[in-house]
PQR file with spaces between the fields and no chain letter, atoms N, CA, C, O and H, PARSE charges and radii, in Angstrom:
ATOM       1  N    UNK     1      35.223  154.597  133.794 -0.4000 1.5000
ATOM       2  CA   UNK     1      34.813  155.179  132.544 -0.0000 2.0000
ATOM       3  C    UNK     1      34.945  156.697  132.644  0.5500 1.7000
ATOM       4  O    UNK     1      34.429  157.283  133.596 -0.5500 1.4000
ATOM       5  N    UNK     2      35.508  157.249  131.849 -0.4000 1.5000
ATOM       6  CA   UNK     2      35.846  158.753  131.484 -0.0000 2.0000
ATOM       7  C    UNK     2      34.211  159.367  131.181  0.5500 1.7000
ATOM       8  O    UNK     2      33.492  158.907  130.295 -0.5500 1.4000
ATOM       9  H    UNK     2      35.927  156.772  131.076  0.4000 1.0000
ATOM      10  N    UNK     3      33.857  160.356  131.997 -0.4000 1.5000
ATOM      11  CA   UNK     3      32.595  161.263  131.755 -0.0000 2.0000
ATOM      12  C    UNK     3      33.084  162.363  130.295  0.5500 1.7000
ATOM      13  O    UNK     3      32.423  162.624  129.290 -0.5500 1.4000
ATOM      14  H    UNK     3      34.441  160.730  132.718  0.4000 1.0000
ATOM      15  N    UNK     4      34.210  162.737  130.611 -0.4000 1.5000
ATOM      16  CA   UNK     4      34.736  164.043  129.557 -0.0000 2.0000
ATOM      17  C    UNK     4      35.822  163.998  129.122  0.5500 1.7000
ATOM      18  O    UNK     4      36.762  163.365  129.602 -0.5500 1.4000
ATOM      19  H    UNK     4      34.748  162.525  131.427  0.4000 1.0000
ATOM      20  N    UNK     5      35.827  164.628  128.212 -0.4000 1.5000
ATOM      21  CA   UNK     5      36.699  164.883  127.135 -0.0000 2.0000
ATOM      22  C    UNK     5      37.146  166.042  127.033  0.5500 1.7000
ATOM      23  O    UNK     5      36.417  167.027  127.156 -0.5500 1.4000
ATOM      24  H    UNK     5      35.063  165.142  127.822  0.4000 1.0000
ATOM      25  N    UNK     6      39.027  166.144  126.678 -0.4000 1.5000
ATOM      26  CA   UNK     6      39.157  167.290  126.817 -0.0000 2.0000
ATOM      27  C    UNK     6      39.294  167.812  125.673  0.5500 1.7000
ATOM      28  O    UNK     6      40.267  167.275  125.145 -0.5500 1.4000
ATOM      29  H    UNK     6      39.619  165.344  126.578  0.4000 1.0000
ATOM      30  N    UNK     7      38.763  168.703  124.889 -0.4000 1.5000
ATOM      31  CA   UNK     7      38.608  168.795  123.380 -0.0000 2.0000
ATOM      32  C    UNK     7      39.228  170.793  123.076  0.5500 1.7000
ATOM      33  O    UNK     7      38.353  171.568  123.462 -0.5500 1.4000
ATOM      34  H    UNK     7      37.972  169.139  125.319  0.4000 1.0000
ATOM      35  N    UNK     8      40.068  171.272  122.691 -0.4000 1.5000
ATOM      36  CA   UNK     8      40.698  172.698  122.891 -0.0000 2.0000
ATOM      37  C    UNK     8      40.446  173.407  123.704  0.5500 1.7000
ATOM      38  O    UNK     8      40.051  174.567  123.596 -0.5500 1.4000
ATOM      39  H    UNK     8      40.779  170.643  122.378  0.4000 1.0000
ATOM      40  N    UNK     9      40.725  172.539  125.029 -0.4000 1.5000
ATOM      41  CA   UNK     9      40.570  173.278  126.497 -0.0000 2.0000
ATOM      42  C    UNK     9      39.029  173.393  126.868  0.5500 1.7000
ATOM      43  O    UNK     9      38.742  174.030  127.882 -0.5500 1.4000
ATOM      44  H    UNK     9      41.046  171.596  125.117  0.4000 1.0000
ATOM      45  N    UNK    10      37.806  172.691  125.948 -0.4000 1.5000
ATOM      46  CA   UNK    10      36.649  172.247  126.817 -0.0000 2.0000
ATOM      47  C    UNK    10      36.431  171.059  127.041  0.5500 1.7000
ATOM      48  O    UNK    10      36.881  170.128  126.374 -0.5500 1.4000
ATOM      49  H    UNK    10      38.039  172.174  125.125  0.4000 1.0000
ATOM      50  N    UNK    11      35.394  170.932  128.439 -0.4000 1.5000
ATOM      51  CA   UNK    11      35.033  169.687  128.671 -0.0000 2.0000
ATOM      52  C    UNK    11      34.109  169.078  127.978  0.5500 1.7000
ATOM      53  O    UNK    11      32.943  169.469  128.036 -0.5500 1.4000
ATOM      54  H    UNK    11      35.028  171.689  128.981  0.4000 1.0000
ATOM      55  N    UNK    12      34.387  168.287  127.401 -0.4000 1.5000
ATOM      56  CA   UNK    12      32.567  168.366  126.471 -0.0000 2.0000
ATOM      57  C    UNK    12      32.435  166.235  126.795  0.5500 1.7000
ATOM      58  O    UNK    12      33.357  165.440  126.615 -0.5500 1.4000
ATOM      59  H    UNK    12      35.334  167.970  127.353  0.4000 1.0000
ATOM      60  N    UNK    13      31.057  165.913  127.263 -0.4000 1.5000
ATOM      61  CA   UNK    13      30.741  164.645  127.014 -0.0000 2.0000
ATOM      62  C    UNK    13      31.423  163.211  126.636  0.5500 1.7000
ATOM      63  O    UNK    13      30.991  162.949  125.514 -0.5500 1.4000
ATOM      64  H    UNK    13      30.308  166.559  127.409  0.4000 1.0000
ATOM      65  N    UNK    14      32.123  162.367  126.982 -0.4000 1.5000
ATOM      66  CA   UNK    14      32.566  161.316  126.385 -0.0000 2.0000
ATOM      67  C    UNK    14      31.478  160.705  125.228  0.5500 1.7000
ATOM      68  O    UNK    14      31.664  160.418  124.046 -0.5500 1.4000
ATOM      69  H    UNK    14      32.474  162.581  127.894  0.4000 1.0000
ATOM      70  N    UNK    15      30.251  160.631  126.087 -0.4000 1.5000
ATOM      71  CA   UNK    15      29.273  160.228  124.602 -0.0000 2.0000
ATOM      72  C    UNK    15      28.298  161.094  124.916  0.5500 1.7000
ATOM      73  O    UNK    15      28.066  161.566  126.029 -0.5500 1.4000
ATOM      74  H    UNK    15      30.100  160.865  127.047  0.4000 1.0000
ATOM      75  N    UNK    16      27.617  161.332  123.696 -0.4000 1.5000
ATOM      76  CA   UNK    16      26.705  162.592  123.368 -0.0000 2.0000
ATOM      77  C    UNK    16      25.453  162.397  122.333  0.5500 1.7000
ATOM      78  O    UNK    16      25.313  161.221  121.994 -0.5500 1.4000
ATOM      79  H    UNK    16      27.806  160.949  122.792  0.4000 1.0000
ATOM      80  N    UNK    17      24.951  162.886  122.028 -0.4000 1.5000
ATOM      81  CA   UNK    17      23.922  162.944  120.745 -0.0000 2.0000
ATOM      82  C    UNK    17      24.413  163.530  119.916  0.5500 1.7000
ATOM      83  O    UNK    17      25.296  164.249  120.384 -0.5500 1.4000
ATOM      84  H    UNK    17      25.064  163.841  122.303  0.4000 1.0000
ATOM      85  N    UNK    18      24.307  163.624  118.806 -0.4000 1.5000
ATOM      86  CA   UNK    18      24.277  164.676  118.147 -0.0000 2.0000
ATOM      87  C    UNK    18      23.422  164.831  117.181  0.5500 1.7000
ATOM      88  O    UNK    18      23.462  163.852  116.436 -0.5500 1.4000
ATOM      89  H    UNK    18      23.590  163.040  118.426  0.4000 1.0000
ATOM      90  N    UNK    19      22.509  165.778  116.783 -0.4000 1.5000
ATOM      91  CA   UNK    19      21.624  165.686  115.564 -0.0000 2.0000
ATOM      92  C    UNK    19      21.227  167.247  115.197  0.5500 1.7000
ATOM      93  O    UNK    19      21.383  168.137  116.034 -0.5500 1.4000
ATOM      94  H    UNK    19      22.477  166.574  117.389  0.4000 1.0000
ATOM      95  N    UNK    20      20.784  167.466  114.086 -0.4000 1.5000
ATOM      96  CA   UNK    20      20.093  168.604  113.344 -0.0000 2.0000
ATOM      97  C    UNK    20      18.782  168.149  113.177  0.5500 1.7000
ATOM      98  O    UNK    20      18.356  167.001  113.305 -0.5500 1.4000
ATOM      99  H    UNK    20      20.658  166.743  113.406  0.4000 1.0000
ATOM     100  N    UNK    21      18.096  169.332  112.830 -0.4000 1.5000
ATOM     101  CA   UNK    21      16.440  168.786  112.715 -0.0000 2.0000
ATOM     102  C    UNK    21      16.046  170.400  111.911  0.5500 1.7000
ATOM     103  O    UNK    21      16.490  171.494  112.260 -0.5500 1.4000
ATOM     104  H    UNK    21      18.442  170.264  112.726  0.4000 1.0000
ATOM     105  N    UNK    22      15.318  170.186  111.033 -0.4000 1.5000
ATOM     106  CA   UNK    22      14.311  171.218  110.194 -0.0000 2.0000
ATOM     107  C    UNK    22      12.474  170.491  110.759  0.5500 1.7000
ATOM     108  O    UNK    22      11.844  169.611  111.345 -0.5500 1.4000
ATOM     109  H    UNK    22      14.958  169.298  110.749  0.4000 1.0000
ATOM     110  N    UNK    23      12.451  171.652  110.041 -0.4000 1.5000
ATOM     111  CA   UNK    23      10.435  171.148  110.614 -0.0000 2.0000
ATOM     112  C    UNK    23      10.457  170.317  109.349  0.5500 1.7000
ATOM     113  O    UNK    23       9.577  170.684  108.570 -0.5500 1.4000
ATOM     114  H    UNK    23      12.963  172.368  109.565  0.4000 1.0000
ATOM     115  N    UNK    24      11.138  169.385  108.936 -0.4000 1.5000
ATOM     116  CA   UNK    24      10.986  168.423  108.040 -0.0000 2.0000
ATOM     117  C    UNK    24      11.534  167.331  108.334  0.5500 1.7000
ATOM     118  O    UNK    24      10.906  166.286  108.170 -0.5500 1.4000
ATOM     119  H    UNK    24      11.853  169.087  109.569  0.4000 1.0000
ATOM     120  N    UNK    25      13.023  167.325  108.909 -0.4000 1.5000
ATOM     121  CA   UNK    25      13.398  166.198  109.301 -0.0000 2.0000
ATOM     122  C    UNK    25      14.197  166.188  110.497  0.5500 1.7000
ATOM     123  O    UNK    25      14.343  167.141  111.262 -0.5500 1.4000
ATOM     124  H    UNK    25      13.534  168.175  109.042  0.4000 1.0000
ATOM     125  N    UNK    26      14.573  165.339  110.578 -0.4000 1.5000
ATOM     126  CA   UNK    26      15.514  165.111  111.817 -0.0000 2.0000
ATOM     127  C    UNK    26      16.819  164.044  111.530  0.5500 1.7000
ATOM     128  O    UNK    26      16.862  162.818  111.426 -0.5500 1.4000
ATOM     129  H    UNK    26      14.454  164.564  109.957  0.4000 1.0000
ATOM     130  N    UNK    27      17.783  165.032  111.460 -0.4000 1.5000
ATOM     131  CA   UNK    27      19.171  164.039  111.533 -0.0000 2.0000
ATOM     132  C    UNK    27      20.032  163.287  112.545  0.5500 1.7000
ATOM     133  O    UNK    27      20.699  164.130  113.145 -0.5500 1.4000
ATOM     134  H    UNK    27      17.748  166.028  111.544  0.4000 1.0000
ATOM     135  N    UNK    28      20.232  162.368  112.877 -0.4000 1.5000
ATOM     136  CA   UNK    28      21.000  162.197  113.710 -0.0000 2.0000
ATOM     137  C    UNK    28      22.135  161.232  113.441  0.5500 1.7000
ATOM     138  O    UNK    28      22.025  160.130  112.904 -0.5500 1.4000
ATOM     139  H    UNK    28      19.690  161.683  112.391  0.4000 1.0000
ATOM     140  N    UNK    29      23.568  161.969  114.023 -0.4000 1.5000
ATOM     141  CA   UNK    29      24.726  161.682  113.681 -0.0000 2.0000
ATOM     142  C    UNK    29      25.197  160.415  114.582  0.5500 1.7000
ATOM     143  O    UNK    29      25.000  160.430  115.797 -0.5500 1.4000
ATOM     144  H    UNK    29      23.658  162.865  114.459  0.4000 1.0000
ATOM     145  N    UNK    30      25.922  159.153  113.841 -0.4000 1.5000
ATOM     146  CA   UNK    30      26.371  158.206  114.361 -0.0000 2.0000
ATOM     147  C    UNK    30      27.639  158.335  113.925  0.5500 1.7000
ATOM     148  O    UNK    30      28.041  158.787  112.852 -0.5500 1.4000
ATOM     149  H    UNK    30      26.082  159.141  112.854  0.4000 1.0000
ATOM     150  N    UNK    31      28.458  157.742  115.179 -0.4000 1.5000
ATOM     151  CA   UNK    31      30.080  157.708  114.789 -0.0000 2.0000
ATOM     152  C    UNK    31      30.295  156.412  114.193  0.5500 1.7000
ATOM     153  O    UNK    31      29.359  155.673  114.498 -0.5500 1.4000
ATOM     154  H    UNK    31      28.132  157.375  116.050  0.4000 1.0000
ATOM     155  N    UNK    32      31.191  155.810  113.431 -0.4000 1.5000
ATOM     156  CA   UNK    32      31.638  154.612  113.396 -0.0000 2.0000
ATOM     157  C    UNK    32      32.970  154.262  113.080  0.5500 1.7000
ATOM     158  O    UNK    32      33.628  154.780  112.178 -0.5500 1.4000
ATOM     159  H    UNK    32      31.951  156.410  113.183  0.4000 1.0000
ATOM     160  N    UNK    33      33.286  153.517  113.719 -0.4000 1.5000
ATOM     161  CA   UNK    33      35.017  153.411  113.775 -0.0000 2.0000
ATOM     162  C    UNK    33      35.583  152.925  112.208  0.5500 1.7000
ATOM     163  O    UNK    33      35.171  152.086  111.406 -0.5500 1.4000
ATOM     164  H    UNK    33      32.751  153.096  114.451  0.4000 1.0000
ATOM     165  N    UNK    34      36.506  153.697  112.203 -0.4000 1.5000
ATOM     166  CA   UNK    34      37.596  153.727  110.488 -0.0000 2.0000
ATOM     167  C    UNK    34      36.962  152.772  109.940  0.5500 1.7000
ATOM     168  O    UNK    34      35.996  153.081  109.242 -0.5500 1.4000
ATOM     169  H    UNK    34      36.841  154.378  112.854  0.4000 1.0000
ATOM     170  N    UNK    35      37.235  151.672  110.058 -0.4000 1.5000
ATOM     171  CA   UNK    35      36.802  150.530  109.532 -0.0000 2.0000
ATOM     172  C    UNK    35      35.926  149.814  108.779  0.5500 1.7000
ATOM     173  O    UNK    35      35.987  148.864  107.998 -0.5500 1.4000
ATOM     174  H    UNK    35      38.019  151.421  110.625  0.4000 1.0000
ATOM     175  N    UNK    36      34.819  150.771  109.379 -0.4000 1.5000
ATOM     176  CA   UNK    36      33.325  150.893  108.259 -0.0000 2.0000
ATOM     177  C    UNK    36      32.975  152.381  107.828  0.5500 1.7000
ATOM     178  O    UNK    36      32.089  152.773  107.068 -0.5500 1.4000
ATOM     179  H    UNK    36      34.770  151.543  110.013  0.4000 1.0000
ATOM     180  N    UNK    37      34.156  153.263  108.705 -0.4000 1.5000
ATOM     181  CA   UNK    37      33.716  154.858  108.207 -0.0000 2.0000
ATOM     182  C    UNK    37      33.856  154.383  106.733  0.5500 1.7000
ATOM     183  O    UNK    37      32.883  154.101  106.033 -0.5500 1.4000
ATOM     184  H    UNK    37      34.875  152.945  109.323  0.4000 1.0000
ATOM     185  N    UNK    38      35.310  154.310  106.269 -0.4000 1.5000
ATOM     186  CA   UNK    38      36.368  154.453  105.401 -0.0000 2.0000
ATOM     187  C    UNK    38      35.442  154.357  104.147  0.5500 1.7000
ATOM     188  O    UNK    38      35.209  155.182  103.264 -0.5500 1.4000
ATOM     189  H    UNK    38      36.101  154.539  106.837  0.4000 1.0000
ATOM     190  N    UNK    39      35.012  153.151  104.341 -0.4000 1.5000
ATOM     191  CA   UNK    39      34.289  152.432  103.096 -0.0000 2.0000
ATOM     192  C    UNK    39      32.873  152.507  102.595  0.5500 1.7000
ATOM     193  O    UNK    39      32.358  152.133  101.541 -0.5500 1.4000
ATOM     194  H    UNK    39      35.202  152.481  105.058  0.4000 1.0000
ATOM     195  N    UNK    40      32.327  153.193  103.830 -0.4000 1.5000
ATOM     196  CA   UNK    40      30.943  153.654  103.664 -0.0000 2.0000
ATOM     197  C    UNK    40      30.539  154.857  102.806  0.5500 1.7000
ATOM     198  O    UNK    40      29.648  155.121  101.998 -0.5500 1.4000
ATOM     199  H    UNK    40      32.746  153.497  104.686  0.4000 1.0000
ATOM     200  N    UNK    41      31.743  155.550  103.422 -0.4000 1.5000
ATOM     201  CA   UNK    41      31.628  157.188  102.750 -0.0000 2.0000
ATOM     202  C    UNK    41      32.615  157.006  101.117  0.5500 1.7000
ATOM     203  O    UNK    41      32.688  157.942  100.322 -0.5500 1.4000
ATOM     204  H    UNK    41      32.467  155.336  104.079  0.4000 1.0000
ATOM     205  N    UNK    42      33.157  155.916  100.922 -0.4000 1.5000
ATOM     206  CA   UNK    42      34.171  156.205   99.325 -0.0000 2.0000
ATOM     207  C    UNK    42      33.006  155.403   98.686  0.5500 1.7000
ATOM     208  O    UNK    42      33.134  155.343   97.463 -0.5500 1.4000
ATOM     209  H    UNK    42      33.098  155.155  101.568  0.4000 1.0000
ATOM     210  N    UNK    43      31.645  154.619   99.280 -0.4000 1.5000
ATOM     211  CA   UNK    43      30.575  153.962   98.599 -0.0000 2.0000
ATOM     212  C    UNK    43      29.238  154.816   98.192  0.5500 1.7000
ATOM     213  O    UNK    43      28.395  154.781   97.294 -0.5500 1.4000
ATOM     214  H    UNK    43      31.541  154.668  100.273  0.4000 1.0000
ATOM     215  N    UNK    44      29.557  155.718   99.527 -0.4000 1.5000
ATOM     216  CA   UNK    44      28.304  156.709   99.500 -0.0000 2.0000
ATOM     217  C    UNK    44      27.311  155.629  100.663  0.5500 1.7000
ATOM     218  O    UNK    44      26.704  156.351  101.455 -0.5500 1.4000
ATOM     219  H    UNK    44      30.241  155.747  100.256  0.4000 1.0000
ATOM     220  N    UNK    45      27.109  154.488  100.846 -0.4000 1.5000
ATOM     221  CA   UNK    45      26.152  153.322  101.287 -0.0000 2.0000
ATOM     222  C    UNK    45      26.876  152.495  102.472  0.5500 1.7000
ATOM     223  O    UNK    45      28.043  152.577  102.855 -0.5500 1.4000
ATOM     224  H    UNK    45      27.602  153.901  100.203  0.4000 1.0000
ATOM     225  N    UNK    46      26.204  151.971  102.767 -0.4000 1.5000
ATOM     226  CA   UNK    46      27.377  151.170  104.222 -0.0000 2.0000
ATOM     227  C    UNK    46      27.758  149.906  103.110  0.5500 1.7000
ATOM     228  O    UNK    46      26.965  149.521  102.251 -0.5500 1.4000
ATOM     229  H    UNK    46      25.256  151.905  102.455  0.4000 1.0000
ATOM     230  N    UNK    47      28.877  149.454  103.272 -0.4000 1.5000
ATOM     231  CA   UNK    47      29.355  148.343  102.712 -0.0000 2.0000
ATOM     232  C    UNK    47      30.201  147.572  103.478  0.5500 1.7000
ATOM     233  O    UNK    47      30.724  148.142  104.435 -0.5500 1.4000
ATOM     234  H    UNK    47      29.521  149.767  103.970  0.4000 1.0000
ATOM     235  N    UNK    48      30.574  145.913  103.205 -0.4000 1.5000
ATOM     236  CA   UNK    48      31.549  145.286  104.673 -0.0000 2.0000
ATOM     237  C    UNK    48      32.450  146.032  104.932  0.5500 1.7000
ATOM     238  O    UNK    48      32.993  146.764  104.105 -0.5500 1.4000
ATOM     239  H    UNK    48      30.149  145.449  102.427  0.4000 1.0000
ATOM     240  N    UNK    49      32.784  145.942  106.310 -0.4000 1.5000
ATOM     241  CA   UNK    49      32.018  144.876  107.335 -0.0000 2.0000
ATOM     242  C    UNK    49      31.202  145.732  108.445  0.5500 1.7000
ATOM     243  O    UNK    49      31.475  145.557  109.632 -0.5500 1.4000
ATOM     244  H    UNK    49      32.343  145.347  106.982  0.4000 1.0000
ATOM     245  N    UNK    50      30.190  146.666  108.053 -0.4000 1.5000
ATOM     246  CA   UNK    50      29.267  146.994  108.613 -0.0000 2.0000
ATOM     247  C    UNK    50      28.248  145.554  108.274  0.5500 1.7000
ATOM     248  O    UNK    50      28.603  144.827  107.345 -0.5500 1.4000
ATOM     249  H    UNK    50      29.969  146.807  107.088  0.4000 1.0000
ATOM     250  N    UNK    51      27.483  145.340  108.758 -0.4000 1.5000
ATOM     251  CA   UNK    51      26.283  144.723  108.830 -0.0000 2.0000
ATOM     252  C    UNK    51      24.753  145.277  110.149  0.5500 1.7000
ATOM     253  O    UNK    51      24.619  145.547  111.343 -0.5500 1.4000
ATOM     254  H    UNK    51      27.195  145.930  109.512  0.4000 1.0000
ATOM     255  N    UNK    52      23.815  145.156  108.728 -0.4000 1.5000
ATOM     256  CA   UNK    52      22.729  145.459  109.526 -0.0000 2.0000
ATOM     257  C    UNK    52      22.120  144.369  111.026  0.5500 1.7000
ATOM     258  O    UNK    52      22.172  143.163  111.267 -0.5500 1.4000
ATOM     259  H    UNK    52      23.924  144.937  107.759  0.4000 1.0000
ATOM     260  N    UNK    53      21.564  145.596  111.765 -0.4000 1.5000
ATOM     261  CA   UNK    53      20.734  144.665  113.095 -0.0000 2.0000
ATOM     262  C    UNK    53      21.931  144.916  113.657  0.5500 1.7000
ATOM     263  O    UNK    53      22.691  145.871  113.500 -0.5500 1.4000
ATOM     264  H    UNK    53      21.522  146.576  111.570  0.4000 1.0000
ATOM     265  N    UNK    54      22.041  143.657  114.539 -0.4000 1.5000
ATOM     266  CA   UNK    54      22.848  143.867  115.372 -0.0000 2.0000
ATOM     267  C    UNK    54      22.642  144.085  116.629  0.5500 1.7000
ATOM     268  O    UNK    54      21.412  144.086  116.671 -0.5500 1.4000
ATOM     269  H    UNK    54      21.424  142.881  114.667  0.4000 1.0000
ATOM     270  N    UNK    55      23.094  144.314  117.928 -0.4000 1.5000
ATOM     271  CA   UNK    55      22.616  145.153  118.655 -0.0000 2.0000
ATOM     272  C    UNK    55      22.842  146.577  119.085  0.5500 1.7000
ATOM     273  O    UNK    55      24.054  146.771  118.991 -0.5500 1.4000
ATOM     274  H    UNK    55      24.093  144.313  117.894  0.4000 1.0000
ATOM     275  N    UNK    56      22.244  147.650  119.509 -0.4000 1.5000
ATOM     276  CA   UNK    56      22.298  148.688  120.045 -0.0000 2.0000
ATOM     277  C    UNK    56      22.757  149.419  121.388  0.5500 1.7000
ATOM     278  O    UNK    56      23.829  149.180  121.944 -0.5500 1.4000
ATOM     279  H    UNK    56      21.259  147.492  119.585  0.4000 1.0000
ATOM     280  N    UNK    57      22.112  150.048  121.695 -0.4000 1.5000
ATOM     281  CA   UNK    57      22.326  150.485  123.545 -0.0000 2.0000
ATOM     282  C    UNK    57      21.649  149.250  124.141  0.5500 1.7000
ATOM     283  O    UNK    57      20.872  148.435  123.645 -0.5500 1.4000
ATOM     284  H    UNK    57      21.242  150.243  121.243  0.4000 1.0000
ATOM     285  N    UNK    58      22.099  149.347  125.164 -0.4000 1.5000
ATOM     286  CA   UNK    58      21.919  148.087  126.252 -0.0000 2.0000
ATOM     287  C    UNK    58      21.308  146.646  125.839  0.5500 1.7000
ATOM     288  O    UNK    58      20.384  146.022  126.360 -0.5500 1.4000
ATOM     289  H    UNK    58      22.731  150.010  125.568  0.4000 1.0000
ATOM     290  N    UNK    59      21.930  146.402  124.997 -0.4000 1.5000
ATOM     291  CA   UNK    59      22.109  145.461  124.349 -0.0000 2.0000
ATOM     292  C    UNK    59      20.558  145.117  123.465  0.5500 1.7000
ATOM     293  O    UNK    59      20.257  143.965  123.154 -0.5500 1.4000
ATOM     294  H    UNK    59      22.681  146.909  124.573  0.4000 1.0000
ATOM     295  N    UNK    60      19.940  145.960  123.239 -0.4000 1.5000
ATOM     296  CA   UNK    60      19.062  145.422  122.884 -0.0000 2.0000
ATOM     297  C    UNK    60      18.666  145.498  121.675  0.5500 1.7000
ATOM     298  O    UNK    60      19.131  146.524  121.178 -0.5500 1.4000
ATOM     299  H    UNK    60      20.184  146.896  123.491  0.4000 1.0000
ATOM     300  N    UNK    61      17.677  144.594  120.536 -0.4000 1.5000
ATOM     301  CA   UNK    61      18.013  144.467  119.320 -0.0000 2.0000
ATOM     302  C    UNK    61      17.742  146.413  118.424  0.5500 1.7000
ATOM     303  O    UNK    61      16.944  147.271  118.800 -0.5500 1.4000
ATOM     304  H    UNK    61      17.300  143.761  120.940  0.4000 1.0000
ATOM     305  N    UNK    62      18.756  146.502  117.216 -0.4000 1.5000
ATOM     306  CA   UNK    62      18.371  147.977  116.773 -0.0000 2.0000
ATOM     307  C    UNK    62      17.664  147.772  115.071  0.5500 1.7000
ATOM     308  O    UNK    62      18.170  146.959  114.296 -0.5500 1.4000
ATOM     309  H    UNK    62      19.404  145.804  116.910  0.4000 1.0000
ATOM     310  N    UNK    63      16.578  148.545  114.713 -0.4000 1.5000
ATOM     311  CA   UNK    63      16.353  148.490  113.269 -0.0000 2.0000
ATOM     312  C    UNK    63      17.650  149.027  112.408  0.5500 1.7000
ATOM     313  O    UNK    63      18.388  150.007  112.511 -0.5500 1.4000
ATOM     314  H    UNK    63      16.167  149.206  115.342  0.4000 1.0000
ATOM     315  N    UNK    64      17.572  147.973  111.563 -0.4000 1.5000
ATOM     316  CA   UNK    64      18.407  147.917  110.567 -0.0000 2.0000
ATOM     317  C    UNK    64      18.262  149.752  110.073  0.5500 1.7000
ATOM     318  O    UNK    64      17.386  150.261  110.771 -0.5500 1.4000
ATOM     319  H    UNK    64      16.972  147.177  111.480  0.4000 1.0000
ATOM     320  N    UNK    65      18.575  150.268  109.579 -0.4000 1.5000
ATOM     321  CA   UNK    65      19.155  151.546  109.048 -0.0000 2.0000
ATOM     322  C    UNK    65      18.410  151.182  107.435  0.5500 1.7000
ATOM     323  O    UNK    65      18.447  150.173  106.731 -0.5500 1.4000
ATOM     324  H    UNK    65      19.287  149.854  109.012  0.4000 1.0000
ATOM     325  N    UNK    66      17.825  152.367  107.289 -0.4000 1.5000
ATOM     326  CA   UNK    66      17.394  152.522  105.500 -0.0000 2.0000
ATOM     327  C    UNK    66      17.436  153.843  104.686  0.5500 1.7000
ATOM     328  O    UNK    66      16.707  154.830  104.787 -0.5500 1.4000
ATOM     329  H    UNK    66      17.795  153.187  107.860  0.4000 1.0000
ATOM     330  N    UNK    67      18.595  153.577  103.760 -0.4000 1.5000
ATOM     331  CA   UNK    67      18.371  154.623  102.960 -0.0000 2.0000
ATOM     332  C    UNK    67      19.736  155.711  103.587  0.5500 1.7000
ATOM     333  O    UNK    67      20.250  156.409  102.713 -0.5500 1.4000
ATOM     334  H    UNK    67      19.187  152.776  103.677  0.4000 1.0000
ATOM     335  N    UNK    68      20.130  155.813  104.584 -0.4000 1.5000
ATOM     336  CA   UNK    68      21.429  156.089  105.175 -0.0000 2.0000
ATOM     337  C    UNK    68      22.246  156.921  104.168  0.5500 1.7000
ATOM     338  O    UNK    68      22.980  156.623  103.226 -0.5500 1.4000
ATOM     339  H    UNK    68      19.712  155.245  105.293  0.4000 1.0000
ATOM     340  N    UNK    69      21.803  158.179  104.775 -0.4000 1.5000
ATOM     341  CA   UNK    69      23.077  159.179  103.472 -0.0000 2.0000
ATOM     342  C    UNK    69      24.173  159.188  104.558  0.5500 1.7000
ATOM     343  O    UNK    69      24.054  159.235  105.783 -0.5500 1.4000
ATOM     344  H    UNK    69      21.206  158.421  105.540  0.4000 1.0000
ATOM     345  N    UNK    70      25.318  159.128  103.744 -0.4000 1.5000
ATOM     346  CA   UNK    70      26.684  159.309  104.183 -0.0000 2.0000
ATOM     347  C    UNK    70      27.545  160.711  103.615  0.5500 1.7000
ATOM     348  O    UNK    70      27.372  161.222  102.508 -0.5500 1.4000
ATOM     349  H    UNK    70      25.414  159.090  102.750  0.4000 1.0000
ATOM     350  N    UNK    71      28.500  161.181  104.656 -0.4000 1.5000
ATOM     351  CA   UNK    71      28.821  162.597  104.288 -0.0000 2.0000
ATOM     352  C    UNK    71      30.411  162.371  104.931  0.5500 1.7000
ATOM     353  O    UNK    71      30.302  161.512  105.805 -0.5500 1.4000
ATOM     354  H    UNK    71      28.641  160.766  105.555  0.4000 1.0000
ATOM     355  N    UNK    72      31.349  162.669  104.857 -0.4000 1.5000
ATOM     356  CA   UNK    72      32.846  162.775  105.536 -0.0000 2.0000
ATOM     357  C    UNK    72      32.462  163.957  106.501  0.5500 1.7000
ATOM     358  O    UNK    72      31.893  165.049  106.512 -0.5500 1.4000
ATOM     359  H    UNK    72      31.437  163.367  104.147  0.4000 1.0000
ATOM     360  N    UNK    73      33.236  162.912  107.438 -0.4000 1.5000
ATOM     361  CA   UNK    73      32.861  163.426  108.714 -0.0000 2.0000
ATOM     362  C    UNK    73      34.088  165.386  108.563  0.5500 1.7000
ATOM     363  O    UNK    73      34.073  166.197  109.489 -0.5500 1.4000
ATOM     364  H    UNK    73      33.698  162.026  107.429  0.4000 1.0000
């Protein structure tokens, strides 16, 4: 498994976090492959073939997602 990435001559993380946060909220950014990007973001909402649940990191079960604003990446 690849640790890094070579991204305009830096090394940066194969996987990472990423999030913003105000003293109000906290964002955090998920990638998702074309497939459910595509259609999520021309819906504004996740639509097939995303489906909720599922599992997460190490396999273990994840809460369904609510309310999920979508933005082009």
């Amino acid at each position: 498994m690849r640790l890094f990435a070579s991204l305009g001559g830096m090394d940066v993380p194969y996987r990472q976090i990423r999030a913003a946060y105000t003293d109000d909220s906290i964002t955090v950014y998920q990638a998702y492959d074309a497939a459910i990007a595509g259609p999520a973001v021309a819906a504004q909402r996740f639509v097939a073939p995303f489906k909720l649940g599922g599992r997460g990191a190490c396999g273990r079960e994840r809460p369904a997602a609510r309310g999920a604003a979508l933005s082009p990446a």
